[in-house]
One Martini backbone bead per residue (centre of mass of N, CA, C, O) as a GRO file, in nm:
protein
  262
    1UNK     BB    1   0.099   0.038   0.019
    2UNK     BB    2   0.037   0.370  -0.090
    3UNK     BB    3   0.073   0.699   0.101
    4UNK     BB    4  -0.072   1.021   0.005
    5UNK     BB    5  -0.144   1.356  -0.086
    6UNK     BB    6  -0.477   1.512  -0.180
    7UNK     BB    7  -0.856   1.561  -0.228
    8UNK     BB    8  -1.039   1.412  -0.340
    9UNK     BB    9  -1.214   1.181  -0.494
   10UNK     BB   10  -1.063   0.889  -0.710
   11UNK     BB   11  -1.124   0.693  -1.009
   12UNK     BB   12  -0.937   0.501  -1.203
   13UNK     BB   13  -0.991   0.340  -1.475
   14UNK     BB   14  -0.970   0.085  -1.695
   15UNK     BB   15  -0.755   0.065  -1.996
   16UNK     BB   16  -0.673  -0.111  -2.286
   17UNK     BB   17  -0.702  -0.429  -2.108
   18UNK     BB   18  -0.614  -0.253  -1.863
   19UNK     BB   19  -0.511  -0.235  -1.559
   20UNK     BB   20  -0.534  -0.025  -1.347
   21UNK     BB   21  -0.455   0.202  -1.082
   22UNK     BB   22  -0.608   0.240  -0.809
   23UNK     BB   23  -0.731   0.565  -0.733
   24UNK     BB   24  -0.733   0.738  -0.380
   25UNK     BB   25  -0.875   1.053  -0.319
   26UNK     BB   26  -0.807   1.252  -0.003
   27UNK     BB   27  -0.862   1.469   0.198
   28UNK     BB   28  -0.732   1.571   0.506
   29UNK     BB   29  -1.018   1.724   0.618
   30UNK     BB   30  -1.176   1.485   0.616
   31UNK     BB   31  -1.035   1.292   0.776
   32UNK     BB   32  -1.036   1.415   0.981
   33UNK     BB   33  -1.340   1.489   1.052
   34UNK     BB   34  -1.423   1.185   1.050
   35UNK     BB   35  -1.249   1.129   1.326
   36UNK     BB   36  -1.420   1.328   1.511
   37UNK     BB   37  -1.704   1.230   1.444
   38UNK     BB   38  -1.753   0.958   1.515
   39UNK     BB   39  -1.689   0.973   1.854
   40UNK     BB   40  -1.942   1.174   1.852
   41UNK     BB   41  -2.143   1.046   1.776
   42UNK     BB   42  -2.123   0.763   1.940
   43UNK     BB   43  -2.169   0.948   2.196
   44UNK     BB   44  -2.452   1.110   2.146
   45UNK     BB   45  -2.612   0.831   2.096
   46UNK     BB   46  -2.541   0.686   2.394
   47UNK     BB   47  -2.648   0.894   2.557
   48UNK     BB   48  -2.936   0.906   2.442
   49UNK     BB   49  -3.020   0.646   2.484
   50UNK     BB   50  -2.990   0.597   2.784
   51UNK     BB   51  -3.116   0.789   2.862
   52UNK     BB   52  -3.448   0.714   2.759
   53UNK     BB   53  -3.391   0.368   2.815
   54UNK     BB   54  -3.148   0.376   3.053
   55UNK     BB   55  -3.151   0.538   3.298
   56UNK     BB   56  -3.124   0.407   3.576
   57UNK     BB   57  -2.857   0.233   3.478
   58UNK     BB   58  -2.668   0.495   3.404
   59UNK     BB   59  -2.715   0.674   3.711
   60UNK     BB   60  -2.615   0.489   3.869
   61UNK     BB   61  -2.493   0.482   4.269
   62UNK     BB   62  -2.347   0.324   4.493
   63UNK     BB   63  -2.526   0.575   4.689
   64UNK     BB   64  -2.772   0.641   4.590
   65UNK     BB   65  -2.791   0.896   4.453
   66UNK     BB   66  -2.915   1.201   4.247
   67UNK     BB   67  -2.878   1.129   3.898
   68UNK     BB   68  -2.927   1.333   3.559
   69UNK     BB   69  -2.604   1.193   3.422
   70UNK     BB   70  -2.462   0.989   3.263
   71UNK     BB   71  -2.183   0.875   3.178
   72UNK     BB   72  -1.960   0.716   2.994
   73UNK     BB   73  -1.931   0.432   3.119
   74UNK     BB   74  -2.223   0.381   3.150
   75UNK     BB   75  -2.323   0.422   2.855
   76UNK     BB   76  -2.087   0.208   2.693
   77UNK     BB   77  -2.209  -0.074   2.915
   78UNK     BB   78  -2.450  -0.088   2.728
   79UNK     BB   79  -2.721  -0.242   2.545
   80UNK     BB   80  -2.611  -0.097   2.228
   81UNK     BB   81  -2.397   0.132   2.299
   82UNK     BB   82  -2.117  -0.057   2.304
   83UNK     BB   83  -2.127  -0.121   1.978
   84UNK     BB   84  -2.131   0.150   1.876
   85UNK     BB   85  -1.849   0.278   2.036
   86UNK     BB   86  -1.667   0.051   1.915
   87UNK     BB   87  -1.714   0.086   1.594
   88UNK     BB   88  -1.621   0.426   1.624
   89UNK     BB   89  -1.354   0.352   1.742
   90UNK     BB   90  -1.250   0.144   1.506
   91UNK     BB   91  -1.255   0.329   1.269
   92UNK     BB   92  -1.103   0.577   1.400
   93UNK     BB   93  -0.810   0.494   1.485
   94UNK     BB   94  -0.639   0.462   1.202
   95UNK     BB   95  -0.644   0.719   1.121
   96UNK     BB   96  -0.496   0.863   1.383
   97UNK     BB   97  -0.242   0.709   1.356
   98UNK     BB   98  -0.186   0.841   1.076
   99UNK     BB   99  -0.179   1.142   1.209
  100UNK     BB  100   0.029   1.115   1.395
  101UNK     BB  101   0.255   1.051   1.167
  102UNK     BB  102   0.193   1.310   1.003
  103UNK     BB  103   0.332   1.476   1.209
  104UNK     BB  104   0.581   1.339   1.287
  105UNK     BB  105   0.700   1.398   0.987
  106UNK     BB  106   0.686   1.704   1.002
  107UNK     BB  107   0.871   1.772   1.225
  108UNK     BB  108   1.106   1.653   1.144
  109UNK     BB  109   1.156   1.850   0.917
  110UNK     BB  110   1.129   2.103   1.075
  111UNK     BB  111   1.310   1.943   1.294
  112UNK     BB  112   1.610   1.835   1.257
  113UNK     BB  113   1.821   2.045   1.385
  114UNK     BB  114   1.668   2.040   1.673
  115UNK     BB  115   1.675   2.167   1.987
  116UNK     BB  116   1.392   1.969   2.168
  117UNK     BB  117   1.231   1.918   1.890
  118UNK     BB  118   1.282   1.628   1.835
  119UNK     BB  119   1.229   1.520   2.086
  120UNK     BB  120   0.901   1.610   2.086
  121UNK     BB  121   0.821   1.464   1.847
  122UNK     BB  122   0.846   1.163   1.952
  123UNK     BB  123   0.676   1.221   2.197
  124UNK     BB  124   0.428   1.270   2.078
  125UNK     BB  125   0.406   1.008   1.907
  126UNK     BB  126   0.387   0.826   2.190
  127UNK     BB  127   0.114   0.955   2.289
  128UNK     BB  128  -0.056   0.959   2.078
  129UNK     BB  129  -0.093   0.625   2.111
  130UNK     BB  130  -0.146   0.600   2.383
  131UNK     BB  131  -0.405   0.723   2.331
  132UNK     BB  132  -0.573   0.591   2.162
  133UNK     BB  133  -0.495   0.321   2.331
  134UNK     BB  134  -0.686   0.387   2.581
  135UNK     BB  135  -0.918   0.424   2.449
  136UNK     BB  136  -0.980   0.141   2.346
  137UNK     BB  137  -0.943  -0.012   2.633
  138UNK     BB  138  -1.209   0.158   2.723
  139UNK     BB  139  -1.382   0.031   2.525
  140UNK     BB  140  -1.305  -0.274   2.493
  141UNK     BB  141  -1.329  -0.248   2.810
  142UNK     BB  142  -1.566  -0.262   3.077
  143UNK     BB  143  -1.633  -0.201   3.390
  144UNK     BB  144  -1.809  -0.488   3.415
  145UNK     BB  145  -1.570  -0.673   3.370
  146UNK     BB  146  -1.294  -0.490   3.376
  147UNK     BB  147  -1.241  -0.208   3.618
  148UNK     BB  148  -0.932  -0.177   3.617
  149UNK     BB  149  -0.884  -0.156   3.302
  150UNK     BB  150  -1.082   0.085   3.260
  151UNK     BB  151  -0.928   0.241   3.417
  152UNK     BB  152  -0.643   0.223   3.310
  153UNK     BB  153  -0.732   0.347   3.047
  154UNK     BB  154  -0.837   0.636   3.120
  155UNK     BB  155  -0.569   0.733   3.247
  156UNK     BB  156  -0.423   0.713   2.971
  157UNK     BB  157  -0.581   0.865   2.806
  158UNK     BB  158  -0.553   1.128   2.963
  159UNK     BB  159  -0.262   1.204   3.048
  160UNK     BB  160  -0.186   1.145   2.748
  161UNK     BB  161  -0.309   1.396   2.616
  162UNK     BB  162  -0.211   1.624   2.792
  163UNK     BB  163   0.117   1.546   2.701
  164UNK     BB  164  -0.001   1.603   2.389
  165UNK     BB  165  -0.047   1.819   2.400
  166UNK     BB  166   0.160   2.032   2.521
  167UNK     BB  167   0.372   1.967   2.321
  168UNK     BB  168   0.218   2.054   2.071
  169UNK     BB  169   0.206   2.360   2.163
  170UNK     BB  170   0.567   2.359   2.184
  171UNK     BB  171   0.590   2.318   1.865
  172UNK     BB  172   0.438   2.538   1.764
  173UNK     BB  173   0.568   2.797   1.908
  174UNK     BB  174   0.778   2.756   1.707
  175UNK     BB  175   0.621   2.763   1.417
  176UNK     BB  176   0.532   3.036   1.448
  177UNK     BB  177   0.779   3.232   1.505
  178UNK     BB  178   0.855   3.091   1.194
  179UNK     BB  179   0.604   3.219   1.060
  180UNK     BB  180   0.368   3.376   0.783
  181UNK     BB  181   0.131   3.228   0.852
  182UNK     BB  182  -0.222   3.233   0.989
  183UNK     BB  183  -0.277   2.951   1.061
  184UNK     BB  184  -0.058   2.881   1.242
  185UNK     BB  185  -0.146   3.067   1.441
  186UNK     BB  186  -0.446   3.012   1.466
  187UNK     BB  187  -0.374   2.707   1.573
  188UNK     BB  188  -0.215   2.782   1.807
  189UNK     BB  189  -0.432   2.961   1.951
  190UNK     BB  190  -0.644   2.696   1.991
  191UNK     BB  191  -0.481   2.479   2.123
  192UNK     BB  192  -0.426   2.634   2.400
  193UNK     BB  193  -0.730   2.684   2.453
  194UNK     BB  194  -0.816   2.387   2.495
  195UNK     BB  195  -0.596   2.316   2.683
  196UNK     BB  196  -0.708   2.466   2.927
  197UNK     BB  197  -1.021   2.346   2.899
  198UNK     BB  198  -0.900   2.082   2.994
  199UNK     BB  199  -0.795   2.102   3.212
  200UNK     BB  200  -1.035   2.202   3.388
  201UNK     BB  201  -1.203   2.009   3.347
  202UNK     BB  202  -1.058   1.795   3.470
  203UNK     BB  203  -1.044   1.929   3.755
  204UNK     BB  204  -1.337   1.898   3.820
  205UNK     BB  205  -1.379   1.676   3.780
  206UNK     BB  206  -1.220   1.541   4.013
  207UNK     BB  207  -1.365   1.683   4.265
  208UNK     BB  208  -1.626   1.595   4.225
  209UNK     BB  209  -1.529   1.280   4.233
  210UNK     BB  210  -1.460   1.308   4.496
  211UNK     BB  211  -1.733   1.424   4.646
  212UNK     BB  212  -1.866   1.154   4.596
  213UNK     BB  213  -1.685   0.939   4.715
  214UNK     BB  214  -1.665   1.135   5.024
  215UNK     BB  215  -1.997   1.233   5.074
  216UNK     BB  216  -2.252   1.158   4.850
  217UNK     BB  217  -2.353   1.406   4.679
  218UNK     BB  218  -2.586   1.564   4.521
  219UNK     BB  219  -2.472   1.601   4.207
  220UNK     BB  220  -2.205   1.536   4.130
  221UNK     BB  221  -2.193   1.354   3.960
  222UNK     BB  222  -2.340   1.509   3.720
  223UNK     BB  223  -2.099   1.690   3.708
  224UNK     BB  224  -1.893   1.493   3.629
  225UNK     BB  225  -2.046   1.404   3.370
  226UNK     BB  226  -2.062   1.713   3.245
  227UNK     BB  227  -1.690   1.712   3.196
  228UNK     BB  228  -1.633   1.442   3.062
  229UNK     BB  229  -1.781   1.569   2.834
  230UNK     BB  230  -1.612   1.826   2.813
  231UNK     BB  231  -1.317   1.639   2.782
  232UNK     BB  232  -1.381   1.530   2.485
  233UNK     BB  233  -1.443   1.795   2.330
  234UNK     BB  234  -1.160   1.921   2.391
  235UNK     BB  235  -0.984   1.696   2.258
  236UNK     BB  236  -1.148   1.717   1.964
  237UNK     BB  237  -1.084   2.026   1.896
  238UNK     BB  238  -0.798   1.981   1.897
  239UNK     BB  239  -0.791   1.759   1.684
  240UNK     BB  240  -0.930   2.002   1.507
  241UNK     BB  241  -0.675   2.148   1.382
  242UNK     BB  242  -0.563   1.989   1.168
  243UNK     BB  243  -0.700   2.174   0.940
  244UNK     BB  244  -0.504   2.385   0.921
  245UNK     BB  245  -0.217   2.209   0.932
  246UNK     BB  246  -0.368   2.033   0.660
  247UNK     BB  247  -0.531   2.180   0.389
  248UNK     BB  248  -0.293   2.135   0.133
  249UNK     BB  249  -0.346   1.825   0.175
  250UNK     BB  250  -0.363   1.445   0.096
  251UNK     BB  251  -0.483   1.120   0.015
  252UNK     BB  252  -0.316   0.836  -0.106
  253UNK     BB  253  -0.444   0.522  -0.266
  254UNK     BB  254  -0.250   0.260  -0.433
  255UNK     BB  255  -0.310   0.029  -0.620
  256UNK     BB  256  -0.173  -0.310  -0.798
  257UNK     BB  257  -0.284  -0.460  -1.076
  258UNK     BB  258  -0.093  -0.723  -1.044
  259UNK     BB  259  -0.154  -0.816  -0.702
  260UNK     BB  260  -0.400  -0.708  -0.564
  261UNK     BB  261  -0.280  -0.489  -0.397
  262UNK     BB  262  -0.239  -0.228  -0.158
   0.00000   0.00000   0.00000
């Protein structure tokens, strides 16, 4: 398989007796676009299952006081909730892998002979992948099957995204410094902006749920429910800010005529 970069879906046809090679050519921000889609859609469609058809199941709290939102883990772990949430969860993961690569290839061409930027390149591209991985980990181990597994899916997913957004913000800061592009200052001033509203939801989050498992007071879950998806959006637009970093960008993909492989 071949994989470069171009705009349009496009393919071209066999002629003259002989198949050529099939080629499919995507835009990088269709590309973006629908990586942060799936999981955006799959979540708002678990939650509302959830609220509608399980809200009892849904929103029930060790210490049984009155919730009014489901969390993520609780959406995600009744059926047919997680079977949606698992499907866009895995059709996205591949795209994301991608993304990341392409960032890190980015990354070595513009800081190759530059310290420390060459090293939070390598960085950046372990934290994004660790992140993808928590994310699947805690997607396809529910709470319910084994707890200390999607704990540790989730913890990994968080950290390793805030040190990934984190490192990312101080490689534009980079590019943007050298750069009279205004898409570069304008994505570096946004993924800024997203990483300060990750922390600070985070930080709520982390309050609530610290509240409600030592006081069990009314409405804090509804709180942590109601932040820890507030950093899942503030994640998602982080990630979308890609859109503006390879706006002239294509992905190409070209079958084999040959082996019939791509």
């Amino acid at each position: 398989m071949s994989i470069f970069f171009t705009k349009h879906i496009k393919m071209i046809p066999g002629s003259y007796g002989h198949e050529r090679p099939l080629i499919i050519r995507i835009s990088f921000t269709t590309c973006v676009l629908g990586t942060v889609c799936l999981p955006l859609l799959g979540l708002i469609t678990c939650v509302l299952i959830s609220s509608v058809f399980h809200f009892d199941d849904s929103t029930g709290t060790h210490c049984h006081v009155p919730n009014y939102l489901p969390s993520i883990s609780a959406s995600i772990n009744l059926s047919p909730e997680c079977h949606i949430w698992r499907f866009c969860i895995g059709l996205h993961s591949a795209p994301r892998f991608l993304v990341a690569f392409t960032y890190f290839k980015y990354y070595k061409t513009r800081f190759a002979s530059r310290f420390p930027e060459s090293l939070l390149a390598y960085l950046s591209l372990a934290f994004s992948i660790l992140e993808n991985l928590g994310l699947l980990l805690l997607s396809y181990v529910s709470s319910s099957e084994t707890y200390i597994v999607h704990k540790e899916g989730f913890v990994l997913f968080i950290l390793s995204s805030l040190i990934y957004m984190l490192i990312t913000c101080r490689l534009w800061k980079a590019i943007k410094k050298y750069s009279l592009n205004p898409e570069d200052i304008k994505s570096h001033h946004w993924k800024v902006r997203f990483l300060l509203l990750n922390v600070c939801f985070c930080a709520f989050a982390g309050f609530f749920y610290a509240k409600h498992n030592l006081y069990c007071e009314s409405g804090s879950y509804t709180f942590f429910a109601l932040f820890e998806y507030l950093i899942v959006f503030s994640n998602m637009a982080f990630h979308l800010t890609a859109f503006w970093d390879f706006r002239s960008r294509e992905v190409m993909v070209i079958s084999s005529s040959e082996d019939k492989e791509f």
